[in-house]
C-alpha positions as CSV (number, residue, x, y, z in Angstrom):
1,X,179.9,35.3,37.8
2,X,176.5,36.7,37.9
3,X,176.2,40.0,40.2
4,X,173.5,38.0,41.7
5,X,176.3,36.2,43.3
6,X,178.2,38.2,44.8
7,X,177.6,38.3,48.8
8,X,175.9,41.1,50.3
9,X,179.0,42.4,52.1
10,X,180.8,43.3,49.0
11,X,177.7,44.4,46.8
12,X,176.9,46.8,50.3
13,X,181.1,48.2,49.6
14,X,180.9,48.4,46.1
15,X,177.8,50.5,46.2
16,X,179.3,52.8,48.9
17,X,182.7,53.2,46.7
18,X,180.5,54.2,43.5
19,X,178.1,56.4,45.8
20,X,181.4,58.5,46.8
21,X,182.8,58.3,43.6
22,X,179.7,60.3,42.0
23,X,179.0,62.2,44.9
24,X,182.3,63.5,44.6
25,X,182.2,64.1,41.3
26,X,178.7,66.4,41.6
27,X,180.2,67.8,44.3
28,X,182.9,68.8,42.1
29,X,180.3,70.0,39.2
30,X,178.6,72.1,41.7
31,X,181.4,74.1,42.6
32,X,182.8,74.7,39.0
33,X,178.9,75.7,38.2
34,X,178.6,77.9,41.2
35,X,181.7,79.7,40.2
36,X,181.3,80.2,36.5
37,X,177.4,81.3,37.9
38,X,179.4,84.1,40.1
39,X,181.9,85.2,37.5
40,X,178.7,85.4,35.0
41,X,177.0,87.9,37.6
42,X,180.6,89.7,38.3
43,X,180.5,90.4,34.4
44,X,176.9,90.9,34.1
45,X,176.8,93.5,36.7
46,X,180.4,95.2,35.7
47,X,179.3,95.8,31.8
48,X,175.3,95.6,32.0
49,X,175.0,93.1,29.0
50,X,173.1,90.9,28.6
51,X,173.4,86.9,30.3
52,X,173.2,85.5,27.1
53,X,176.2,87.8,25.8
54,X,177.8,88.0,28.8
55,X,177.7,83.7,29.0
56,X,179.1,83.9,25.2
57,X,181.6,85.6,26.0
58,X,183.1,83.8,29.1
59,X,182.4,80.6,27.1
60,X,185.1,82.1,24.2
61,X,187.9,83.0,26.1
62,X,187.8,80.2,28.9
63,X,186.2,82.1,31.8
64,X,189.4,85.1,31.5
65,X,186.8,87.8,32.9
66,X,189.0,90.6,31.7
67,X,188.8,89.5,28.0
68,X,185.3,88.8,27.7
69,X,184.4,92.5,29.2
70,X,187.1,93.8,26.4
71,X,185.2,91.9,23.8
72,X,181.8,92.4,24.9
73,X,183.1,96.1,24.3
74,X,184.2,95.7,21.2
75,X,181.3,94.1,19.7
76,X,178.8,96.8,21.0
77,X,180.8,99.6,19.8
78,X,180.4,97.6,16.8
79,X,176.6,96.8,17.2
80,X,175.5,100.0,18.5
81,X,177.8,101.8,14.8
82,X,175.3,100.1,12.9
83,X,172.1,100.7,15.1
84,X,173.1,104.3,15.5
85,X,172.3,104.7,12.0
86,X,169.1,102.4,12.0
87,X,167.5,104.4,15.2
88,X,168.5,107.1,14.2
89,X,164.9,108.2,13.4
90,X,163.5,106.7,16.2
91,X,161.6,109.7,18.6
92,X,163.1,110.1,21.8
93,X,162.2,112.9,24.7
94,X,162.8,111.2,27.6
95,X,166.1,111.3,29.2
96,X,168.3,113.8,31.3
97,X,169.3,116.9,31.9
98,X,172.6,117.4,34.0
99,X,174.7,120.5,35.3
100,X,177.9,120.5,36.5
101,X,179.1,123.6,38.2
102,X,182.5,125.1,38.6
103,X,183.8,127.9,40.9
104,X,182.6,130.7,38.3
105,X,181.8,128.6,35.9
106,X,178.5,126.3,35.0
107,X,177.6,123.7,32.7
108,X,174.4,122.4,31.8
109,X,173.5,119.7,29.1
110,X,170.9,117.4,28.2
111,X,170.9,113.8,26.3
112,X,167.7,112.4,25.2
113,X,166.4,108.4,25.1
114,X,163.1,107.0,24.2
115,X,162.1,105.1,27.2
116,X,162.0,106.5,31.1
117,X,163.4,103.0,31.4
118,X,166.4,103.6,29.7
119,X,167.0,107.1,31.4
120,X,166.7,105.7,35.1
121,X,170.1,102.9,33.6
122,X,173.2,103.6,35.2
123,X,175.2,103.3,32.0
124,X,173.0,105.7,30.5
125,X,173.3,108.4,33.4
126,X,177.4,108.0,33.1
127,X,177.0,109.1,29.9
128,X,175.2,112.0,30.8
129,X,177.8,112.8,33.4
130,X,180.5,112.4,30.9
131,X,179.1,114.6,28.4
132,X,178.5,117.3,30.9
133,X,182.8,116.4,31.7
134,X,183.4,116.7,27.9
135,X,181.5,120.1,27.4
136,X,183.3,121.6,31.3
137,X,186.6,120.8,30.0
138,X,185.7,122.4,26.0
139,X,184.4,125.7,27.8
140,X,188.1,126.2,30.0
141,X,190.3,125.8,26.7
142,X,187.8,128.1,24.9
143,X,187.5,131.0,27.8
144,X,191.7,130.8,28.6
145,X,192.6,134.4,28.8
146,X,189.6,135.6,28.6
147,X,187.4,137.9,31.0
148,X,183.8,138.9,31.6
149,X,181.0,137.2,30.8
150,X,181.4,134.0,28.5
151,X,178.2,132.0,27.0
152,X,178.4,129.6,24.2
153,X,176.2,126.5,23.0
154,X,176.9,123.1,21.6
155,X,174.1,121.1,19.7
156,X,174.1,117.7,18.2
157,X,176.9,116.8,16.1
158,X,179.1,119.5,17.1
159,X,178.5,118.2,21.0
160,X,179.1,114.4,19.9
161,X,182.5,115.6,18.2
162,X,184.2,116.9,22.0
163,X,187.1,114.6,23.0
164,X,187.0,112.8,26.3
165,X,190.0,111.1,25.9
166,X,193.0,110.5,23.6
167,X,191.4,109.0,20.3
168,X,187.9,108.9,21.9
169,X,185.0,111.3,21.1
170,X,181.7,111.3,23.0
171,X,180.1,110.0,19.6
172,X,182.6,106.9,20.7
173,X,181.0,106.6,23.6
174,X,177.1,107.4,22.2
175,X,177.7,104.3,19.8
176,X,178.4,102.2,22.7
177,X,175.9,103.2,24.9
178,X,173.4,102.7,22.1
179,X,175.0,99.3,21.7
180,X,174.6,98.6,25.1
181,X,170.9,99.5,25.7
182,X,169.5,99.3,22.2
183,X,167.4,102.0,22.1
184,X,168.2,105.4,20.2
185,X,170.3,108.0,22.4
186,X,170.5,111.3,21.1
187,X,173.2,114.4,22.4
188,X,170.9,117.1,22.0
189,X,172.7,120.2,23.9
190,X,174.8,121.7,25.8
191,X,175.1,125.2,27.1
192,X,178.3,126.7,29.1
193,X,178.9,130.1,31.1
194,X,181.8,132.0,32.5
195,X,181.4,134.7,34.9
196,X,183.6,137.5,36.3
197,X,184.3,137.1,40.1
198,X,181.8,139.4,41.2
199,X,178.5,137.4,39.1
200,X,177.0,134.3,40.7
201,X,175.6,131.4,38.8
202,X,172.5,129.9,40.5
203,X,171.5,126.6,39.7
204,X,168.2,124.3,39.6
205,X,167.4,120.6,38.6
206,X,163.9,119.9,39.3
207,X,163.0,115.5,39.6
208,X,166.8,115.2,40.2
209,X,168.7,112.2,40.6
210,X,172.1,112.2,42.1
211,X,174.7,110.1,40.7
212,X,177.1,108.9,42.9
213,X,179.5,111.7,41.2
214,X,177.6,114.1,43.0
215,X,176.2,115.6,39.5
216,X,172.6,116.4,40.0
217,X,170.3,115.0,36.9
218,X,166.6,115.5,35.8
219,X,164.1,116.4,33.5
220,X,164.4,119.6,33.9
221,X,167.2,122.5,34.9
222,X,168.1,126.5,35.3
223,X,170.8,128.6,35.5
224,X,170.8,132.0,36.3
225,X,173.4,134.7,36.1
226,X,172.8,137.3,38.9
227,X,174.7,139.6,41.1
228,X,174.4,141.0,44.5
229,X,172.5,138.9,47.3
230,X,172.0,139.4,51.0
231,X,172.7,136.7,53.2
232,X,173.2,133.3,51.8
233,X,173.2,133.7,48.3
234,X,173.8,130.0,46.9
235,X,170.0,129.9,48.4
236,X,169.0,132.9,46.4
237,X,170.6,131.6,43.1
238,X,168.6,128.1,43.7
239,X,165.2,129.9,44.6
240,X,165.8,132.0,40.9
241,X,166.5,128.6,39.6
242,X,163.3,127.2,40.7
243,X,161.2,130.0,39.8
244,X,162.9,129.6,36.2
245,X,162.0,126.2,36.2
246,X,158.7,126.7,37.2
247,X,157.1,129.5,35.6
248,X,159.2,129.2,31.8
249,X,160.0,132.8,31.3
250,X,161.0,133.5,27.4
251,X,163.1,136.6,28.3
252,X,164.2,138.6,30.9
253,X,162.5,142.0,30.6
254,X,162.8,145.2,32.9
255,X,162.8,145.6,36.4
256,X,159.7,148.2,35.7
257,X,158.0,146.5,33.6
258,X,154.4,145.9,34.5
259,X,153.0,142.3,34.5
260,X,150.7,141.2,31.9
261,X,148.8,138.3,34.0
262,X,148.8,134.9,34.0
263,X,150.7,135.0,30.4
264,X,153.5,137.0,31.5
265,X,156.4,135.4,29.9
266,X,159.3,137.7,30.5
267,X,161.0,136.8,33.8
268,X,161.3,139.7,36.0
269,X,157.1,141.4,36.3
270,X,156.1,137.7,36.4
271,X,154.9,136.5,40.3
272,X,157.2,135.4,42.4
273,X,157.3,131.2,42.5
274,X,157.8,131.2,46.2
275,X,155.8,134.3,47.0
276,X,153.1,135.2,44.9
277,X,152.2,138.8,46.6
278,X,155.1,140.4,44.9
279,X,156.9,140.1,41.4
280,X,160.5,138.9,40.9
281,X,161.7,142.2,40.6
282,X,160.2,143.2,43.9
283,X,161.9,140.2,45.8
284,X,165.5,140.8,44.0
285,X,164.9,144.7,45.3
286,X,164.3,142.9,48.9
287,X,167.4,141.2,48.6
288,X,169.6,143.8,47.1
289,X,170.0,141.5,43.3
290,X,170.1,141.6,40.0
291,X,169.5,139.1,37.3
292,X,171.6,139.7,34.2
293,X,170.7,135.9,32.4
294,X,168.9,132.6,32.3
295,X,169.4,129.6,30.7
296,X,166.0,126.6,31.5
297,X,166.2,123.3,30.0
298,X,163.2,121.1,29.6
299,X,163.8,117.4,28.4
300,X,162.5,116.7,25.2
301,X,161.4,120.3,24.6
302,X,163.1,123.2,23.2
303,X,165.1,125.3,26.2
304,X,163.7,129.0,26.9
305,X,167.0,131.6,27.6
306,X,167.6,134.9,29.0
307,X,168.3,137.2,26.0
């Protein structure tokens, strides 16, 4: 029989039945798509890959979200082995600088990238943080039993070689990272001090970004060793800090020293930051201080100490 034929009525039914039939079916289609587009997101967001990865990966194990992130690992501690080696020449001075500070104790480090981009990446700044964590906990085995002063440095390989956990070295982590963001990442240095109870360690980060850790980051950083202080001295140690930062002393020189003008490089004749009329010396007299040390970082850029 021709459909032609068939009377109105039942051609009216059978069009409703196959309407329902597909609607249902989209209907259906929708739902699995939205889902597999929120699981895509959930992964996207958790790792920072890439869609086109992070879709790979959820197509190869069937949507299991907890193997695809394992695998997406895998294969950038993989990639990023290989481009370590190939960016490895690759200039970079951008980046962070990041201090974490302990009761009398103080870490400071910086980890370099090429783009301002790159720095601003959350997986990049946890890094960072973890680096600074890695140097904090290689500067309490080293000073354990010891008193007075403590200062030591880590550069480059020697920093990338810390453990931050069981079978895991920060060079690990580096390779992943670089994996991850595909742009050269370089552990440049790290610089750790112990005081005795009566010191102070005051502390700086200029352009600072706050991770939700509550480590301060930027592009640049001080620390200073000092002793004494009237009133409320974590102030004092910040405004010594942000002198550092700002004016680049090379060395410390002596309270009675005279300056030498707008050159002056050694710390203590140089004008005050915050109050040009007198000299650092003069405003540590004031408030009853002494510096002993300094430590200034500045990203990209070879760091100025205290000698």
């Amino acid at each position: 029989m021709a459909f032609c034929s068939i009377p109105r009525f039942f051609r009216a039914n059978f069009n409703k039945v196959c309407h329902s039939q597909n609607f249902k079916a989209l209907h259906t289609n929708s739902h699995l798509l939205a889902a597999e587009k929120a699981l895509l997101l959930k992964l996207r967001k958790t790792t920072g890959y890439t869609f086109i990865n992070c879709k790979k990966a959820l197509e190869k194990f069937d949507n299991d979200i907890k193997q695809a992130e394992s695998w997406l690992h895998e294969e950038a501690q993989k990639e990023g082995w290989t481009k370590v080696t190939r960016l490895e020449g690759r200039q970079a001075k951008e980046g962070l600088i990041c201090q974490l500070l302990g009761e009398r104790n103080a870490v400071m480090v910086e980890v370099n990238c090429e783009t301002d981009f790159v720095a601003r990446n959350e997986h990049f700044q946890q890094l960072v943080q973890d680096v600074a964590l890695a140097a904090m906990a290689h500067h309490h085995r080293k000073i354990k039993g010891q008193s007075g002063y403590v200062k030591s440095q880590l550069i480059g390989g020697d920093l990338a070689a810390l453990s931050v956990s069981e079978g895991t070295s920060l060079a690990d982590l580096l390779a992943l990272t670089i994996g991850r963001l595909g742009e050269n990442i370089a552990l440049k240095r790290a610089v750790m001090l112990g005081v005795p109870p009566e010191w102070r360690i005051g502390s700086y980060i200029h352009s600072s970004v706050v991770r939700a850790t509550g480590s301060p980051m930027g592009r640049y950083g001080a620390l200073v060793v000092f002793q004494g202080g009237r009133g409320d001295v974590e102030a004092l140690g910040r405004k010594l800090g942000q002198h550092v930062v700002g004016e680049a002393p090379i060395s410390l020189g002596n309270a009675d020293d005279l300056p030498c003008g707008d050159s002056e490089t050694r710390l203590l004749p140089q004008s005050f930051l915050l109050d040009p009329s007198r000299t650092v010396a003069q405003y540590l007299a004031e408030e009853g201080a002494r510096i002993l040390d300094f430590v200034r970082f500045q990203c990209g850029e070879g760091g100025s100490e205290g000698k």
